[in-house]
FIVO-382614 format. One record per residue: residue in three letters; x, y, z of N, C-alpha, C in turn. Coordinates in Angstrom, 2 decimals, decimal comma, padded with zeros to 5 digits. Layout:
! residues N
  residuo     n.px     n.py     n.pz    ca.px    ca.py    ca.pz     c.px     c.py     c.pz
      ALA        X        Y        Z        X        Y        Z        X        Y        Z
...
This chain:
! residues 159
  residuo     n.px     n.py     n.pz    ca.px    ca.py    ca.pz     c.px     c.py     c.pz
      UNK  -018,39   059,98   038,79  -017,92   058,66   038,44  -017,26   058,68   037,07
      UNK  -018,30   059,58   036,26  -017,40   059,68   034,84  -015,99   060,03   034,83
      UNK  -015,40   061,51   035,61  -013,97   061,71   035,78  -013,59   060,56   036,46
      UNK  -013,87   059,61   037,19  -013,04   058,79   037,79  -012,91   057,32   036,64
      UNK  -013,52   057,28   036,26  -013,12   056,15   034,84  -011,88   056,78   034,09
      UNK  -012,07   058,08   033,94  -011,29   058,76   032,72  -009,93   058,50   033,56
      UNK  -009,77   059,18   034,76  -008,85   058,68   035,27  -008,06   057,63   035,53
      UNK  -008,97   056,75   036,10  -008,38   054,85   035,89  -007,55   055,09   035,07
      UNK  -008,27   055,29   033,53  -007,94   055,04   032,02  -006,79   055,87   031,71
      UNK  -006,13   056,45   032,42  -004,85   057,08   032,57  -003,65   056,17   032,42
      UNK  -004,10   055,32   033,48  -002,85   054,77   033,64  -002,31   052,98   033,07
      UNK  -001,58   053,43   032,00  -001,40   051,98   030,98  -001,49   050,48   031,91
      UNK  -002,38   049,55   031,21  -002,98   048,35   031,36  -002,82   047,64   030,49
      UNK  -003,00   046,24   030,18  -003,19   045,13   028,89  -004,58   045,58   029,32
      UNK  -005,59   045,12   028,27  -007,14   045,01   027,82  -007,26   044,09   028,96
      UNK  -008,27   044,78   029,78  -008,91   043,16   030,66  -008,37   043,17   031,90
      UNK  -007,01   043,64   032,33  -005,72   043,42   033,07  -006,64   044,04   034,51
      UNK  -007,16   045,33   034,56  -007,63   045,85   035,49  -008,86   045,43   036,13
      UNK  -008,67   045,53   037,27  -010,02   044,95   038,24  -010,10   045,86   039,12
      UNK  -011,40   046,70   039,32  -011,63   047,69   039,77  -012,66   047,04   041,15
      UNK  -011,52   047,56   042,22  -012,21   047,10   043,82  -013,43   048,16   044,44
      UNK  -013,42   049,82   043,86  -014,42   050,47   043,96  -014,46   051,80   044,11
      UNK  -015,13   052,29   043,95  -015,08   053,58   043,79  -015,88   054,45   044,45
      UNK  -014,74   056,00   045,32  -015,26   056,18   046,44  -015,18   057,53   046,10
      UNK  -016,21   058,79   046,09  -016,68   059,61   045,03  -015,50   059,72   044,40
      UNK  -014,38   060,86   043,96  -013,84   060,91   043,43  -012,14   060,19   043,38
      UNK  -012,09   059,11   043,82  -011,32   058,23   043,76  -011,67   056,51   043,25
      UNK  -010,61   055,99   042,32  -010,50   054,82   042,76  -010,23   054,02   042,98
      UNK  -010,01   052,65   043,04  -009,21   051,81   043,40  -009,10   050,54   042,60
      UNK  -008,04   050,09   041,86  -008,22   049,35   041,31  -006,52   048,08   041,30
      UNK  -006,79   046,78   040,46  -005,80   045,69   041,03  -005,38   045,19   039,69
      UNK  -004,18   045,28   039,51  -003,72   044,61   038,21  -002,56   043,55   038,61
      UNK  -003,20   042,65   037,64  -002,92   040,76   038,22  -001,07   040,48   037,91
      UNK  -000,81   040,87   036,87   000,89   040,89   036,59   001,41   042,08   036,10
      UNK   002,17   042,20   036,54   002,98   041,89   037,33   001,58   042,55   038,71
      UNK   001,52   041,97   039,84   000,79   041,92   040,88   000,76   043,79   041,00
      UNK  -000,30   044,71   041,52   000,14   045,68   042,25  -001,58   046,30   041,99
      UNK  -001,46   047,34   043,63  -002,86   048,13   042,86  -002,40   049,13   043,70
      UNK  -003,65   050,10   043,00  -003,35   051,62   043,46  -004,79   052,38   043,42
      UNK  -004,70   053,17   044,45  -005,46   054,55   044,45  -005,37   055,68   043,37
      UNK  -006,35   056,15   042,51  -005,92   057,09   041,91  -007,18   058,14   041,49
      UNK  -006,64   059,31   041,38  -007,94   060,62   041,19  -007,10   061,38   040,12
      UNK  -008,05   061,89   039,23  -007,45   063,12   038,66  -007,91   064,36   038,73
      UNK  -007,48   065,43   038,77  -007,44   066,84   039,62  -008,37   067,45   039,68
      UNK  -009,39   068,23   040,51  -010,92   068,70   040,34  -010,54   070,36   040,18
      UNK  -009,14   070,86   039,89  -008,64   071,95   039,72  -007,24   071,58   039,08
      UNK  -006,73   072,20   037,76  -005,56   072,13   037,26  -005,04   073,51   036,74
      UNK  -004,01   073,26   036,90  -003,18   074,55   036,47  -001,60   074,29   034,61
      UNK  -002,62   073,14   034,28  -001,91   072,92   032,61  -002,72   072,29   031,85
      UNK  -002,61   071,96   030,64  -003,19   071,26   029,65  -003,83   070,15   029,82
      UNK  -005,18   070,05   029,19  -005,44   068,59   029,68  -004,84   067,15   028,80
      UNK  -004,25   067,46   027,52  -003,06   066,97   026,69  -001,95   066,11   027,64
      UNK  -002,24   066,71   028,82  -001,10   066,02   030,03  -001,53   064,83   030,49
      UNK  -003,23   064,74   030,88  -003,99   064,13   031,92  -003,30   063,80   033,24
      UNK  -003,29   064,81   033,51  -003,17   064,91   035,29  -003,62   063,50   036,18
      UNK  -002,61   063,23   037,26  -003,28   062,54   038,12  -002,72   062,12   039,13
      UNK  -002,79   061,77   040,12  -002,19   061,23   041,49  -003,00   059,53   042,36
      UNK  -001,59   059,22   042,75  -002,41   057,62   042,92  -000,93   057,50   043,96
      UNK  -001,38   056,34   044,80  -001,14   055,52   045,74  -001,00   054,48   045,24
      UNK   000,27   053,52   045,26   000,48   051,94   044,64   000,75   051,60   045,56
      UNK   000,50   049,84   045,47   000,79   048,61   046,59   001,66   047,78   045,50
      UNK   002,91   047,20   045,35   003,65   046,37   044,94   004,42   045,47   046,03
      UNK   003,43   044,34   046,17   003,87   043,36   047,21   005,35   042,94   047,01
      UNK   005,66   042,78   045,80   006,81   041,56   045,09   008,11   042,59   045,89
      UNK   008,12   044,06   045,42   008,96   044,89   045,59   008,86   045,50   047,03
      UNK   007,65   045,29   047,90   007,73   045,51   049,53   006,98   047,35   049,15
      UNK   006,72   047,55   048,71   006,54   048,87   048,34   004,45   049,05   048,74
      UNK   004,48   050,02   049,69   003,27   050,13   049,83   002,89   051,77   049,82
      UNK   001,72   052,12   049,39   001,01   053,73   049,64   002,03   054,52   048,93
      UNK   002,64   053,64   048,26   003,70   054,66   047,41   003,30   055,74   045,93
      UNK   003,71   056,85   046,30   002,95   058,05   045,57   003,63   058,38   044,33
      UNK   002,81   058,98   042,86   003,15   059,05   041,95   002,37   060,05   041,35
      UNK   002,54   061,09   041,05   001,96   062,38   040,96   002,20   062,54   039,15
      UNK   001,83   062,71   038,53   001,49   062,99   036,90   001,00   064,61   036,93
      UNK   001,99   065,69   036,29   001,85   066,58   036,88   001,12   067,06   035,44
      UNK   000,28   068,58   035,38  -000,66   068,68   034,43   000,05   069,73   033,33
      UNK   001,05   069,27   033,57   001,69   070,41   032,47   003,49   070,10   032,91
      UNK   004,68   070,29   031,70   005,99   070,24   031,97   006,19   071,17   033,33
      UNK   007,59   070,67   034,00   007,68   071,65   035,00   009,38   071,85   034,49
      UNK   009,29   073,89   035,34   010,62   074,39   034,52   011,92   072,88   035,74
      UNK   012,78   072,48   035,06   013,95   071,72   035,85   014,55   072,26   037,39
      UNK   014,09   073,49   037,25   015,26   074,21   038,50   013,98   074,23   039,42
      UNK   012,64   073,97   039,34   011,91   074,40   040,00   011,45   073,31   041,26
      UNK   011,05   073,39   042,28   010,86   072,56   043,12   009,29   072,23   043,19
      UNK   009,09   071,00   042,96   007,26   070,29   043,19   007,35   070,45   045,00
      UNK   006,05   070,97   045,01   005,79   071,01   047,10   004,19   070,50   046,72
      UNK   003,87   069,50   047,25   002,69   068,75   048,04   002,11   069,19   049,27
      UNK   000,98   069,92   048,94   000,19   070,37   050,52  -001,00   070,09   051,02
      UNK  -001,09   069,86   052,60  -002,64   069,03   052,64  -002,64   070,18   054,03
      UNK  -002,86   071,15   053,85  -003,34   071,94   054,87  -002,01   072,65   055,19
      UNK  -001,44   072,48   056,45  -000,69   073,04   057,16   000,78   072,38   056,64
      UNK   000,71   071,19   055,97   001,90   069,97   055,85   002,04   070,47   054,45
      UNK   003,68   070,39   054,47   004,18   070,50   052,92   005,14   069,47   052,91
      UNK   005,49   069,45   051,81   006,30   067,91   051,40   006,95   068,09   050,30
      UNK   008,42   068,01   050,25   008,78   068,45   048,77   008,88   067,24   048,07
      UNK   008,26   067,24   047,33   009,07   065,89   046,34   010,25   065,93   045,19
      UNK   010,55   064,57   045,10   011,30   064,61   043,84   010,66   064,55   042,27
      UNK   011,16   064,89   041,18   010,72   065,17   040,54   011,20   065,07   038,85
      UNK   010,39   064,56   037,82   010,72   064,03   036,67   010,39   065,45   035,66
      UNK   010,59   065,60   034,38   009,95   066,55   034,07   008,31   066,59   034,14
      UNK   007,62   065,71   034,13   005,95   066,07   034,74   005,69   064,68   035,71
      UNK   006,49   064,16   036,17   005,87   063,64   036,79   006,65   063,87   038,05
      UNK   006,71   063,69   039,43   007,12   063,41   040,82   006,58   062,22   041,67
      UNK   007,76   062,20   043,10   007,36   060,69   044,00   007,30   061,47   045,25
      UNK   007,27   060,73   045,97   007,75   061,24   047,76   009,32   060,76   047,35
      UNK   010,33   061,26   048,41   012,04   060,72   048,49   012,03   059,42   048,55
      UNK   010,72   059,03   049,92   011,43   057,74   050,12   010,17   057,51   051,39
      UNK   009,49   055,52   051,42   008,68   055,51   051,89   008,33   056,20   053,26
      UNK   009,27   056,68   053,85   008,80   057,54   055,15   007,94   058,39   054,58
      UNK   008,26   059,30   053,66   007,48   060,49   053,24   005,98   060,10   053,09
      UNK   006,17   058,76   051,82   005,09   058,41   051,53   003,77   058,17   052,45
      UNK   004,36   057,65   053,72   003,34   057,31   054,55   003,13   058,66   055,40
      UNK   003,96   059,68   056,00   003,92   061,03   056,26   002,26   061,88   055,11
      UNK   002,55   061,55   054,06   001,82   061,94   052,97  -000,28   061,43   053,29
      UNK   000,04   059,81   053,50  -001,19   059,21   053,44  -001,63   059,67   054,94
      UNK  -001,23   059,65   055,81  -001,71   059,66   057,12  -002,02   061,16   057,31
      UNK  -001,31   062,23   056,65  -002,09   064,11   056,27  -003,17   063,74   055,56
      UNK  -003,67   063,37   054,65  -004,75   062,56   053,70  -005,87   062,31   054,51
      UNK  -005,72   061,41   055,90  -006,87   061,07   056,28  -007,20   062,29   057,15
      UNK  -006,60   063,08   057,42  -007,03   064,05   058,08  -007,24   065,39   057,19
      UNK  -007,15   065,41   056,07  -007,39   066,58   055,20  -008,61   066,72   054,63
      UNK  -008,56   067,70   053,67  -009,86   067,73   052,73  -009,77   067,91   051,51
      UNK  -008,50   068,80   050,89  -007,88   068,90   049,68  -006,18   068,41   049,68
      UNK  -005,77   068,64   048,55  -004,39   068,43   048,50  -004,15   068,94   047,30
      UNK  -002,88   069,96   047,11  -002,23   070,79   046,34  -001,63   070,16   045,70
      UNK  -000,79   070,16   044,68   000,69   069,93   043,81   000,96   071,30   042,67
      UNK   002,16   072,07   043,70   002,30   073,04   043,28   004,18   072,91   042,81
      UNK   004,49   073,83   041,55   005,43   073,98   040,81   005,72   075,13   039,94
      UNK   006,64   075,03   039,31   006,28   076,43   038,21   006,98   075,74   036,85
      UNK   006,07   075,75   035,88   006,00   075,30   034,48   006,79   075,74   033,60
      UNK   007,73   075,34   032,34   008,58   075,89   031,84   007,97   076,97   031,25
      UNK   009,22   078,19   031,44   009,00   079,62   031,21   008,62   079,90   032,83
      UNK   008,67   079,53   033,78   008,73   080,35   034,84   007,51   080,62   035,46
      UNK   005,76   080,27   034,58   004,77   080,69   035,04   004,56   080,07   036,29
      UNK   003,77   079,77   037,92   003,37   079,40   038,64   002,41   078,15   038,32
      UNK   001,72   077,11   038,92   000,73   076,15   038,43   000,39   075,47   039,29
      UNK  -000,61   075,23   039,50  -000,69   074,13   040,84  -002,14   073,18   040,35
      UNK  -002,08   071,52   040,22  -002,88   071,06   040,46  -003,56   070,33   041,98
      UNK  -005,14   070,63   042,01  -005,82   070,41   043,39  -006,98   069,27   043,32
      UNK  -006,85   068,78   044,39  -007,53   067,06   044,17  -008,51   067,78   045,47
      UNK  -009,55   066,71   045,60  -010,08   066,67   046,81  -009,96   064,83   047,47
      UNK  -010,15   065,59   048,70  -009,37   063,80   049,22  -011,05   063,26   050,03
      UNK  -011,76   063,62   050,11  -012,75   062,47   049,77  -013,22   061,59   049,37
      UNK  -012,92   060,39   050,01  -012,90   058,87   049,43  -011,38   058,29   049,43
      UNK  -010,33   059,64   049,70  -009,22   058,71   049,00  -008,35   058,16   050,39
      UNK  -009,12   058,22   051,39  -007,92   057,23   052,38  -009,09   055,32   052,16
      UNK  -009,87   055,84   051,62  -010,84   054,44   051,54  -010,67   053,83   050,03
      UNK  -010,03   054,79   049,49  -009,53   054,10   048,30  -007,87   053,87   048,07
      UNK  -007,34   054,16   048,66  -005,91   053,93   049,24  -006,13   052,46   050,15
      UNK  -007,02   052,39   051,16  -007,12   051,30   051,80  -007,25   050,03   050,91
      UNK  -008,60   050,39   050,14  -008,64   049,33   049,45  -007,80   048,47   048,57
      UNK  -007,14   049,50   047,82  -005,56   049,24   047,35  -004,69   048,46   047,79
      UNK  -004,67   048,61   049,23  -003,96   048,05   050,08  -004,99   046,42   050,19
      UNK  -005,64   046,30   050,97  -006,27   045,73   051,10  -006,64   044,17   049,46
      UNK  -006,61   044,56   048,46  -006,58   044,25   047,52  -005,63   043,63   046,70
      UNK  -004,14   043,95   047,60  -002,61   043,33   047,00  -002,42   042,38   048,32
      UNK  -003,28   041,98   048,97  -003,33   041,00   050,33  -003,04   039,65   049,65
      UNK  -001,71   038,84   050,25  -002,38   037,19   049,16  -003,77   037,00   049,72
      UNK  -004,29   035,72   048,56  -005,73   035,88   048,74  -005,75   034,20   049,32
């Protein structure tokens, strides 16, 4: 539960702003009131960069913008520019696009391609290679996180 606070606490809020719907072992789920949106989020139970980065991956719901289960990966270290981010949940790879540390899915098809490997997985990869060329991969475990993705969902519902 402790890594999963630290995590929350990742991702910028006003004081107060966050309302946390629950937490499902290493995921969680939480709802911020304005601009409206909530999300799933874990940070990595295996990393391959600095923790200076704070790693993390989450699922957002933004009603206003139609945008649901949409993915946002915070990668744990810079990645070299030429290099390609691949997302793996077993047998499924997924390339994403990609910022210097952070990446998305292309486009919501992927995204939901992404969540629906999730409920049938057990881990999930985010692999790249870091400037200077070294290899790196951060690894989540997905326990709890199609129930904290739901809730997410579930949570940006009008009320």
């Amino acid at each position: 539960m402790k890594r999963l606070l630290i995590a929350a606490a990742l991702l910028p809020a006003p004081i107060g702003a966050r309302e946390p719907l629950g937490v499902f072992d290493r995921w969680g789920a939480f709802r911020d009131a304005s601009p409206l949106h909530c999300y799933a989020v874990a940070s990595p139970v295996s990393s391959g960069g600095d923790r200076r980065w704070r790693a993390f991956l989450s699922f957002s719901e933004w009603p206003r913008q139609g945008a649901h289960g949409q993915l946002h990966v915070r990668l744990s270290r810079q990645r070299d520019p030429r290099a390609r981010v691949t997302l793996s949940i077993g047998e499924r790879r997924f390339e994403l696009v990609a910022g210097d540390a952070d990446a998305w899915a292309p486009d919501a098809r992927t995204d939901a391609a992404i969540v629906a490997a999730i409920r049938a997985g057990r881990s999930l990869s985010v692999e790249t290679l870091a400037r200077g060329g070294r290899p790196f991969a951060d690894v989540y475990t997905l326990r709890g996180a199609a129930t904290a993705i739901d809730s997410a969902a579930l949570g940006c519902l009008p009320r």
